[in-house]
C-alpha positions in Angstrom: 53.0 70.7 101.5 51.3 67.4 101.0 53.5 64.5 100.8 53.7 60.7 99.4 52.6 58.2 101.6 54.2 55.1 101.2 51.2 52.9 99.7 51.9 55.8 96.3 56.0 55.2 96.4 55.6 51.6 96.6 53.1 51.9 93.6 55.0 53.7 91.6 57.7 51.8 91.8 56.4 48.4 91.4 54.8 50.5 88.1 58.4 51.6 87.2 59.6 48.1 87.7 56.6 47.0 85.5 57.7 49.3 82.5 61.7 48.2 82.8 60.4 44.3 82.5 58.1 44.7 79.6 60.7 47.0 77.5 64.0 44.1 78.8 61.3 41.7 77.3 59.9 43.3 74.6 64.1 44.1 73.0 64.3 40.4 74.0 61.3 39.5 71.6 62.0 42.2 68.8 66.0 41.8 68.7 65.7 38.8 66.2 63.6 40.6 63.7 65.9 43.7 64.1 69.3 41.9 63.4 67.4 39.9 60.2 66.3 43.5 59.4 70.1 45.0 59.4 71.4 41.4 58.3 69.2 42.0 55.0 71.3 45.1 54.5 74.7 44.4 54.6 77.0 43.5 52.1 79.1 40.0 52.1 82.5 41.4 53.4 80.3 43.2 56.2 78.3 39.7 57.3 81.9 37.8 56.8 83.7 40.2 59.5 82.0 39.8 62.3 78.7 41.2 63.9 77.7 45.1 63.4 74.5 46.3 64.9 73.8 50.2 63.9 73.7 51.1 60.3 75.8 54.2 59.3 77.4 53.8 62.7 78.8 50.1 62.5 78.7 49.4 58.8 77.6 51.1 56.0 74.2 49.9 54.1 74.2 47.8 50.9 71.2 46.7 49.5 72.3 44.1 47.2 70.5 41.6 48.3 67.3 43.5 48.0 68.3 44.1 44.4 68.7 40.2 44.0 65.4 39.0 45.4 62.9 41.9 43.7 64.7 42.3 40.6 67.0 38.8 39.7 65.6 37.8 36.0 65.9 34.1 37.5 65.1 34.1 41.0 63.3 37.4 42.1 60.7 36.8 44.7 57.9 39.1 43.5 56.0 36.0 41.9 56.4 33.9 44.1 54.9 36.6 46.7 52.0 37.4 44.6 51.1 33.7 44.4 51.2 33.3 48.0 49.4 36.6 48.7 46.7 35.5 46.1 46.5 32.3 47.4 46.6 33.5 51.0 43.6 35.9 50.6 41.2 33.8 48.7 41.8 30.6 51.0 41.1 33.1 54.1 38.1 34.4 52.5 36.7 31.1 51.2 37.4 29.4 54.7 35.5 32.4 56.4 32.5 32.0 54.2 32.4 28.3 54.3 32.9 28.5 57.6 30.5 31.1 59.0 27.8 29.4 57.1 28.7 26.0 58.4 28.4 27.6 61.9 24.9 29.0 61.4 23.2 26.2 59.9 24.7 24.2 62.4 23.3 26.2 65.0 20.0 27.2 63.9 18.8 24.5 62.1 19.9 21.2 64.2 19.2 19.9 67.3 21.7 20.2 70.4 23.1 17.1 70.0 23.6 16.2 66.6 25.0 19.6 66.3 27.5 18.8 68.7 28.2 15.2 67.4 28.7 16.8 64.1 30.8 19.6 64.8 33.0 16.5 66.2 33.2 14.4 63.1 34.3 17.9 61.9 37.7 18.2 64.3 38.0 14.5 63.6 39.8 15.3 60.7 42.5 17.3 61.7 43.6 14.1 63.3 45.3 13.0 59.9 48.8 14.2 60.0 49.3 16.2 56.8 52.3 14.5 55.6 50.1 11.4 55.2 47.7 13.3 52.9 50.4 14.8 50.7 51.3 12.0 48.4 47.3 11.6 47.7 46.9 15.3 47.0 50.1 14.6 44.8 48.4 12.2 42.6 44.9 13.6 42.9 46.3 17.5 41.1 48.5 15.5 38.5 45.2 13.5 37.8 43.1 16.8 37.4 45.4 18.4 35.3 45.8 21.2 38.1 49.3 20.5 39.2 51.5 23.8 40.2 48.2 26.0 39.8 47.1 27.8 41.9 43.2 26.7 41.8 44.9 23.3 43.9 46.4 25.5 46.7 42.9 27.5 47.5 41.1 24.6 47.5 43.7 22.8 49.7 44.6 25.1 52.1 40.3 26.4 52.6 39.8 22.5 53.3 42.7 21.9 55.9 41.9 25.3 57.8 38.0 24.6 57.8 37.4 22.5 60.5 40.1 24.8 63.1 38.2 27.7 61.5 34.6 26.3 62.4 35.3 25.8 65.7 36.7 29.5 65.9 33.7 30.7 64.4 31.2 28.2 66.4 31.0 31.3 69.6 30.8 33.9 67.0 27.8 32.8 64.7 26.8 29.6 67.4 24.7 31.8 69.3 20.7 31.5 69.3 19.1 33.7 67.2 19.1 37.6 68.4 16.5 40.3 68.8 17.1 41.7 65.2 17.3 37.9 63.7 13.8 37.3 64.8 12.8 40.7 64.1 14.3 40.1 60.3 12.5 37.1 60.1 8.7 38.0 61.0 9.8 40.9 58.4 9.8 38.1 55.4 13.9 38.5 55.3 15.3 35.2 54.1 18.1 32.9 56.1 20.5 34.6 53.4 20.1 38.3 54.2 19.9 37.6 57.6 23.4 36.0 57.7 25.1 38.5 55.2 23.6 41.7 56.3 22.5 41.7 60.1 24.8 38.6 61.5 28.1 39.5 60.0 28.4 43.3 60.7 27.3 42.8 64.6 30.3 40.0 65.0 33.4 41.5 61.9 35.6 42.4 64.3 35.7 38.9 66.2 36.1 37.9 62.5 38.7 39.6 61.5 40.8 38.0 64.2 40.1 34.6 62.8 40.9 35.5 59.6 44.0 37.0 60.5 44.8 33.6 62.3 43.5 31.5 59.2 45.4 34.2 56.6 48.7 33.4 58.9 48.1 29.2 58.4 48.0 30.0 54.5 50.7 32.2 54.4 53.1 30.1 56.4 52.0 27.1 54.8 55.1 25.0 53.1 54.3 21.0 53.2 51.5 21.3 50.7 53.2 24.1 48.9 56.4 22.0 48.2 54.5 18.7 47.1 52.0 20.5 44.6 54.0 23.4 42.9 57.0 23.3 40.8 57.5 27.2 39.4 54.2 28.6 38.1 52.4 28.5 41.3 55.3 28.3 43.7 54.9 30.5 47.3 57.7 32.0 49.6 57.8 29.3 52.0 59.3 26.8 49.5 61.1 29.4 47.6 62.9 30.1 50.6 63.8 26.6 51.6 64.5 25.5 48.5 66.4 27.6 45.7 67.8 29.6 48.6 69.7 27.0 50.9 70.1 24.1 48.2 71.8 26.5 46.3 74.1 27.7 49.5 75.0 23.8 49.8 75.8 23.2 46.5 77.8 26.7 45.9 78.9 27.8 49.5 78.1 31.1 49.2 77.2 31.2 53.3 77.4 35.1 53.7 75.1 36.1 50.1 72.8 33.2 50.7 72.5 34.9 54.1 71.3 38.2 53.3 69.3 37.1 50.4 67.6 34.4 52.8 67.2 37.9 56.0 65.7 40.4 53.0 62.9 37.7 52.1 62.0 36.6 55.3 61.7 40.6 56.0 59.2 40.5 53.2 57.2 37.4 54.6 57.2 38.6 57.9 55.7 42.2 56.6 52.0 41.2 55.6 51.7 39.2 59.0 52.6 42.6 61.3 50.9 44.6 59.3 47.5 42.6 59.5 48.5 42.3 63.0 48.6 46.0 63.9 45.3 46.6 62.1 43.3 43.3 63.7 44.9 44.5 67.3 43.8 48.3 66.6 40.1 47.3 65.1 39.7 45.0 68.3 40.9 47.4 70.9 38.7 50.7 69.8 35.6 47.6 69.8 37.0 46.7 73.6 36.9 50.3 74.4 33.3 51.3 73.2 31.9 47.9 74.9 33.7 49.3 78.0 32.1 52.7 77.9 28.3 50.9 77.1 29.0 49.8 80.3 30.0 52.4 82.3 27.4 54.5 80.6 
């Protein structure tokens, strides 16, 4: 009978030991989006008496505050979702667009350095805090007539995430031009359908990862949101922070502000997993078929 040498035991222990740390750390990370989860579900009495953990075990489920937040006449949250998912996908796609050309003319049609000296001037101006640029944006919507729209909130939030998106994109489209580019182009195929239809589908996965990082500044995004909306175009963030907590101040309705503050941050927090899973899966089977070119 063949036995373990040591070297295996010791490996499959440290292995074991590996596992336990991950899964203490991983109940560590997940623990605060579980107890918003169940907090979301319980009823006042139930968040006023102390904590509970399992459903059906601890407390019994009451979706009440689920009721209030996707079906309130006054202050349902469907809206104010739509207008940040609207806003959030058309500011993601815009910045992608601008910036993915911004990247390739950069690259293939400037020198070294006055690529590099602009693609400076470009970071430059993330150096303004945003709070000093909200008062101007303020004045400049009321001005346009586009004050709580949301045309002022795409435009805004493409502009601020353009410059952290070009850089993002500069290793992705930044690279000289490839075998098929110069193939394209001694075939007569303009700049155009060389960008669109050969550059983009070699590099969409590395893409969709910073879109998924530019969708998550949009979606998140509350400064901008607050200063330039008032109901039409209002988003989640500000909704939250707003009608939510001022009205626990002025009322002091601690437990039902509670669970109607856990069941919409559940429904913020959904889209940004969700995207999540799907980048993470799209880039791992990419990772795996460039690791099997290579051991091919």
């Amino acid at each position: 009978m063949q036995s373990l040498s040591p070297r295996s035991g010791f490996d499959s222990v440290k292995r074991a030991g590996t596992y336990c740390i991950l899964i203490a750390w991983s109940v560590i990370c997940l623990f605060p989006l579980y107890w918003v989860g169940i907090t979301s579900i319980k009823s006042i009495d139930q968040i006023d008496s102390g904590p509970t953990y399992i459903p059906f075990w601890d407390f019994l489920p009451s979706l009440d505050a689920w009721r209030f937040i996707l079906f309130d006449a006054a202050e349902n949250l469907v809206p104010r979702a739509a207008n940040s998912m609207i806003i959030a996908v058309c500011s993601t796609l815009a910045t992608l667009l601008l910036g993915g050309m911004a990247v390739y003319g950069i690259s293939r049609f400037t020198h070294r350095f006055s690529s590099f000296a602009l693609m400076s001037m470009i970071l430059s101006t993330r150096i303004l805090p945003p709070v000093v640029m909200a008062l101007p944006l303020y004045v400049l919507a009321l001005f346009t007539g586009t004050f709580d729209s949301l045309s002022i909130l795409i435009f805004i939030y493409t502009a601020i995430n353009l410059p952290i998106a070009i850089w993002m994109l500069a290793p992705i489209f930044g690279s000289r031009a490839t075998e098929q580019e110069e193939a394209a182009n001694l075939d007569g195929a303009s700049q155009f359908h060389i960008f669109f239809f050969i550059l983009v589908p070699m590099v969409r996965t590395s893409v969709i990862a910073v879109g998924l990082l530019v969708f998550i500044q949009c979606w998140n995004e509350y400064l901008f949101a607050v200063y330039l909306t008032s109901d039409h175009a209002l988003t989640i963030p500000p909704w939250m922070v707003g009608q939510l907590s001022m009205k626990e101040a002025q009322t002091g309705g601690g437990a039902e502000e509670l669970a109607h503050l856990a069941a919409a941050t559940v429904v913020m927090a959904f889209p940004v997993l969700l995207l999540t899973i799907f980048a993470q899966r799209s880039l791992t089977g990419v990772f795996r078929v460039g690791a099997r070119r290579k051991t091919s």
